[in-house]
N, C-alpha and C positions, 0 to 999 in steps of 0.2 A: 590567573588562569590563561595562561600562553599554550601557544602550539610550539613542540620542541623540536618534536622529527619533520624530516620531510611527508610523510603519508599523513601528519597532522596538519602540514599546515597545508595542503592538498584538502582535506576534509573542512576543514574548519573555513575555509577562507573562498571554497566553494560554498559551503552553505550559507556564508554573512553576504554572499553578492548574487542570494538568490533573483534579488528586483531589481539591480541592476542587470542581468542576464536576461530576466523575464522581460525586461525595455528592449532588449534588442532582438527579443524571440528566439534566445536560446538556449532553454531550458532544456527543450529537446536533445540536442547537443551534447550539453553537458553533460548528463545522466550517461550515456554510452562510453562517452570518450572517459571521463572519470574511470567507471569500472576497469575497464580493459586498461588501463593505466594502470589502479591500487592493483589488478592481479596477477598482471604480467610484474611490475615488483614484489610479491607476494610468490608466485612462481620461480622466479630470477632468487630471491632470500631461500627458498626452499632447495633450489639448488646449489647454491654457493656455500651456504651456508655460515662460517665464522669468518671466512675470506671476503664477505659483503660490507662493503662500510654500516656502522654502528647503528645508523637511524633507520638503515633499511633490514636489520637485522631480524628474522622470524623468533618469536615470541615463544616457538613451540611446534609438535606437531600438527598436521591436523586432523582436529575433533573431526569422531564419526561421525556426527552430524550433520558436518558439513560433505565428507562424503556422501551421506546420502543424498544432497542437493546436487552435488557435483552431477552425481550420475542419474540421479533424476529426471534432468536439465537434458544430459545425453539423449537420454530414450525421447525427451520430446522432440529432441531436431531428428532419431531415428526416425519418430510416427507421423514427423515431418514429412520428410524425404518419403516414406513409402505412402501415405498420403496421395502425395503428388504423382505416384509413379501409375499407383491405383487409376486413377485421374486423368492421366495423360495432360500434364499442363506443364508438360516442359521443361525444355532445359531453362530458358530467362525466367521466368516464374520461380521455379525452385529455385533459382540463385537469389531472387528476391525475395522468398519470405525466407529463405537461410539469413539473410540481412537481417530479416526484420526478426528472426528469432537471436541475432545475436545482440540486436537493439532492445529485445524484450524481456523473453523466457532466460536468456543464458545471465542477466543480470540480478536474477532470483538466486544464482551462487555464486556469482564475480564477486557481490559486494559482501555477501558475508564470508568467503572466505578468506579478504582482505581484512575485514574486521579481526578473524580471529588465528592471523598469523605476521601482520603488521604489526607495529609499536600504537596503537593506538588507544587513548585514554578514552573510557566512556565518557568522563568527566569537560572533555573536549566537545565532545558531540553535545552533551547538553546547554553548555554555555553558548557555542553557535546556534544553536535552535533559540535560544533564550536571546540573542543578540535580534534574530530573523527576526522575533516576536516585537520586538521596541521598534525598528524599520517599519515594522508592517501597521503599528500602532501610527507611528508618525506620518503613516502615507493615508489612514483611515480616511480623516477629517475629508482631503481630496475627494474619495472616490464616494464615499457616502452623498455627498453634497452632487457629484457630478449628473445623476440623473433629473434632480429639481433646478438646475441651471442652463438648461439645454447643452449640455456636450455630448459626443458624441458615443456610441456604446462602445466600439473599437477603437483604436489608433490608427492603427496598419498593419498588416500582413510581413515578414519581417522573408525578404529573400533569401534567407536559410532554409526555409520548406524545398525548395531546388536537392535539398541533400534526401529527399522523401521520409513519407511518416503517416501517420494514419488517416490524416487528415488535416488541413491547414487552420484552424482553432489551437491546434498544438504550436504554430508559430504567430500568432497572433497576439495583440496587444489588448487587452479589453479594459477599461472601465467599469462597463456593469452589462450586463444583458436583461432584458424583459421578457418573462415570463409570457408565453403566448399565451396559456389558460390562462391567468388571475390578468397579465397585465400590471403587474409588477416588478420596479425592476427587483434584480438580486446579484449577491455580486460573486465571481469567485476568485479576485485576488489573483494570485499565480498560477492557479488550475487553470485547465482548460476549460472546464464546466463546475455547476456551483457542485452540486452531490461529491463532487469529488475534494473539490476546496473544503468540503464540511467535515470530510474524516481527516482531510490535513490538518484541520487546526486542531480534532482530538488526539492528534501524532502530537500535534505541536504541545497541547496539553501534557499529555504523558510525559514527554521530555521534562517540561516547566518543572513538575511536581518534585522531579531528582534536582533541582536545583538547588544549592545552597547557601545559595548570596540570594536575599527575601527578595532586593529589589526586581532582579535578573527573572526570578521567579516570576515575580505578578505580571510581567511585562509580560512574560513567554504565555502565563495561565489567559492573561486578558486578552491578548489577542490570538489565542486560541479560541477560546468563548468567541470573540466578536466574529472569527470566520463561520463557525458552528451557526451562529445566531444572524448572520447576513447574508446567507448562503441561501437561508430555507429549506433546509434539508432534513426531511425525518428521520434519516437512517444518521445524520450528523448528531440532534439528540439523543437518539438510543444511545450510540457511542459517549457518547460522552457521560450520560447516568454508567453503563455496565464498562466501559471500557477501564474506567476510571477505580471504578469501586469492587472489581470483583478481584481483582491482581490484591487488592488490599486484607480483602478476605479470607485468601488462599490459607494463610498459615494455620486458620480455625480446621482445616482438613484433620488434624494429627493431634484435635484435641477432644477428650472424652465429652464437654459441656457442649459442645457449640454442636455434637450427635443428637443431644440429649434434647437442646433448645429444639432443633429443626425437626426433631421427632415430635414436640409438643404444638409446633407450630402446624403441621401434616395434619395431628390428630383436630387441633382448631380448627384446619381448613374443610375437612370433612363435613363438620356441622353446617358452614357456609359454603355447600359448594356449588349450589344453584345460585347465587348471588355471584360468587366468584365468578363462574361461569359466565353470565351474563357480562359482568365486567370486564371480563378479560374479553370476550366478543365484541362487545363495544368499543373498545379501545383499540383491537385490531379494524374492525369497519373504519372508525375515524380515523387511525393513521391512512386507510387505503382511499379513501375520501378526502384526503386533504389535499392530494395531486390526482385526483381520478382518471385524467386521460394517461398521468405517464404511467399508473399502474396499470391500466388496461393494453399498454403497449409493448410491457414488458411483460405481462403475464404471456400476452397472445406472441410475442417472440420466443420465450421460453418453449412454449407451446411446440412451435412451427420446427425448432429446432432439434427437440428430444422424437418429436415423431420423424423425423427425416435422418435422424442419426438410427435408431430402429432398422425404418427401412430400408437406406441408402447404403449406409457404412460404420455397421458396430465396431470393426479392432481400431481402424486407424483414422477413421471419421472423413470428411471432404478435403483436406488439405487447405482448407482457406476461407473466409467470408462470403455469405454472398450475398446478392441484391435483395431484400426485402419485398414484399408487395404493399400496395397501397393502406393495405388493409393496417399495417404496423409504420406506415408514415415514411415507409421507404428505408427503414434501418435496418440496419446489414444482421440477418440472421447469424446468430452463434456472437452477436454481439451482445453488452448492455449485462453479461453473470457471468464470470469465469466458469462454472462448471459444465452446464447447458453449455456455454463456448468451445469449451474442452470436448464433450461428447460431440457436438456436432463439428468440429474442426480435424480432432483428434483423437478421435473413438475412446474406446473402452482405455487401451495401452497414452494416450495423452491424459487421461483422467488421473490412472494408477499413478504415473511420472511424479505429478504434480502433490497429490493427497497420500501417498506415501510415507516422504520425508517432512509433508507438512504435519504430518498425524505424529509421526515421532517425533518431531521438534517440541506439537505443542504439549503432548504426553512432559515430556524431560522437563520441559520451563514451568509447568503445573508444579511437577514435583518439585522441584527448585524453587518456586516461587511459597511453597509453602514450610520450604526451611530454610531462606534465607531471604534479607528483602534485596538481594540484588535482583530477583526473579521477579518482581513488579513488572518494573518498566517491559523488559522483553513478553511477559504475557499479556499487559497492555499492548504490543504492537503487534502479537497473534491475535489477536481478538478482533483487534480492529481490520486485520488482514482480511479474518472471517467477517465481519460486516463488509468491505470494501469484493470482496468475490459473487458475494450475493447483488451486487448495485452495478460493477463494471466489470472488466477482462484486466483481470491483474498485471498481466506481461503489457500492455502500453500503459500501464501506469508508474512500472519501474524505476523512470527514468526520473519521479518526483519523491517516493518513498523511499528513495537510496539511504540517506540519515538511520532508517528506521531499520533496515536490511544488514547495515554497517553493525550496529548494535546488538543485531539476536548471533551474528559474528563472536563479537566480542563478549557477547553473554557465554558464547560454547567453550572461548579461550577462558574464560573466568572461571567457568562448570570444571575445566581439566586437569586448571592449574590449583582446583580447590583454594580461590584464594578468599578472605574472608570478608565475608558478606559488610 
């Protein structure tokens, strides 16, 4: 399993030198500068068309799907820009979150509409994840041991932050970081923080499972699991039980037993539903219990944001973050949920942008995923998208989940070309 074309070995050999990029704090980097590469070739194939040399050749139209991303993406730097205008914050301001929307939001359809109009193998994409996953195993033993031997929790700050970014954790070198509640440490590997290391390695997971060399697999699955499980992250478990196993489920959709079983099981659960009841409230208290300050910080951000989006600015929302109060630990409102983020950044019209084409995407790959199993993997990586909006702001997370972004690409060129499952 080689990379042939140029846009493969671009993907592929970007994703096997994720930890050496991450040593030099450039992961940030890489993510932007990638995209706008794969889609300005992708663009450039769409225009040229059979006059393109061979490996930059477009594979095809492109899926509506991706239009819908396309223009999606449009309307957020519109609600951007009138945002800002609403706002009075300027000419240099709005030139700088246009940056940062073209570092963010606009890599929500750069990278899959390179996926699905470049020559790109899915098959490609999983071996590289699967490659990451053996790296990231051999580097374990290090960073596990690093906090019981006095080292240090950082490296260094890596003088690429100079190119700006959300904050200087995204150029930084970590080791492990301690837990200010428990006082433990935890790790997040190449994230910038652990909750987010925790649904990469359920990314990483998903990938693993398409694999079809056993060894390449366990590699990718284990340390998957091991980021998930060093991370400490509850929303990393959930992912990993539902991420994993309901894509596998899909095809019982279009089957008469599997109505019949879930009808029987309904009419059971009824008999037990004050029991249920209790246990499924038990079970939410203790996941909210088990980090009680970061849940209470996020609740009360959410809070702070949905009632100031209300009062301040329903269509196009504040055009930007702002300072928190003591009271949420100084974290930047309309941060920590993409949706709450949305409403309060980018009103009602930044919400629609976003949950639009996300809504039909995961509609299509539902159905596709339950008549054919190339629709796994892709609803695996909407799912988990849906857990990772509810815990962080999806646009500064772009620039790490690009792999996964490349692929629901390549799932829409797979969808088009009807090829078979």
């Amino acid at each position: 399993m080689r990379p042939e074309t140029l846009p493969e070995r671009l993907v592929f050999w970007s994703l096997v030198a994720t930890w050496p990029v991450y040593c030099i704090g450039g992961l940030y980097v890489l993510g932007p500068v990638l995209a706008w590469i794969l889609a300005g070739f992708a663009m450039l194939s769409l225009y040229l068309g059979p006059a393109i040399r061979l490996d930059l050749r477009a594979t095809g139209p492109v899926p509506w799907l991706i239009w819908g991303w396309v223009i999606g993406m449009a309307v957020m730097l519109i609600a951007l820009w009138v945002g800002h205008l609403n706002w009075a914050m300027g000419i240099k301001t709005t030139i700088k979150s246009t940056i940062g929307w073209a570092k963010g939001w606009a890599l929500m359809c750069l990278f899959p509409l390179a996926g699905a109009v470049l020559p790109l193998r899915r098959q490609i994409l999983v071996r590289a994840y699967c490659i990451l996953g053996a790296v990231t195993l051999t580097l374990a033993p290090l960073l596990l041991i690093a906090p019981f031997i006095g080292l240090p929790e950082r490296i260094f700050t890596s003088p690429l932050k100079a190119v700006g970014g959300p904050g200087p954790e995204y150029f930084t070198v970590f080791l492990y970081t301690i837990d200010p509640g428990s006082g433990q440490p935890r790790w997040q590997f190449f994230a910038p923080w652990s909750p987010f290391a925790a649904l990469l390695g359920v990314i990483m997971v998903l990938f693993a499972l398409e694999e079809k060399n056993r060894r390449w697999a366990m590699a990718g699955v284990a340390a998957g699991v091991l980021m998930i499980l060093a991370s400490k992250s509850r929303m990393g478990l959930v992912g990993l039980v539902f991420c994993t196993t309901l894509p596998r489920l899909a095809p019982f959709i279009f089957r008469g037993f599997a109505w019949s079983v879930l009808a029987g099981l309904t009419t059971l659960a009824g008999l037990f539903v004050i029991p249920l009841q209790n246990a499924i409230f038990g079970t939410l208290d203790a996941f909210r219990s088990a980090r009680a300050d970061s849940s209470r910080v996020r609740a009360t951000l959410q809070r702070i944001a949905y009632e100031r989006w209300q009062e301040d600015a329903v269509w196009f929302g504040h055009g930007r973050v702002q300072p928190g109060p003591h009271l949420v630990e100084y974290m930047p409102i309309g941060s920590h949920h993409t949706w709450f983020g949305l409403l309060f950044v980018k009103g009602v019209v930044g919400v629609a942008a976003f949950a639009v084409p996300f809504a039909c995407h995961a509609l299509v790959t539902v159905y596709d995923a339950a008549q054919s199993r190339r629709g796994a993997l892709p609803l695996g990586i909407l799912l988990t998208l849906v857990l990772l909006s509810f815990g962080e702001n999806l646009e500064i997370q772009t620039y790490l989940i690009w792999p996964a972004l490349i692929m629901l690409g390549i799932h829409c060129r797979e969808m088009q070309a009807q090829t078979p499952a």
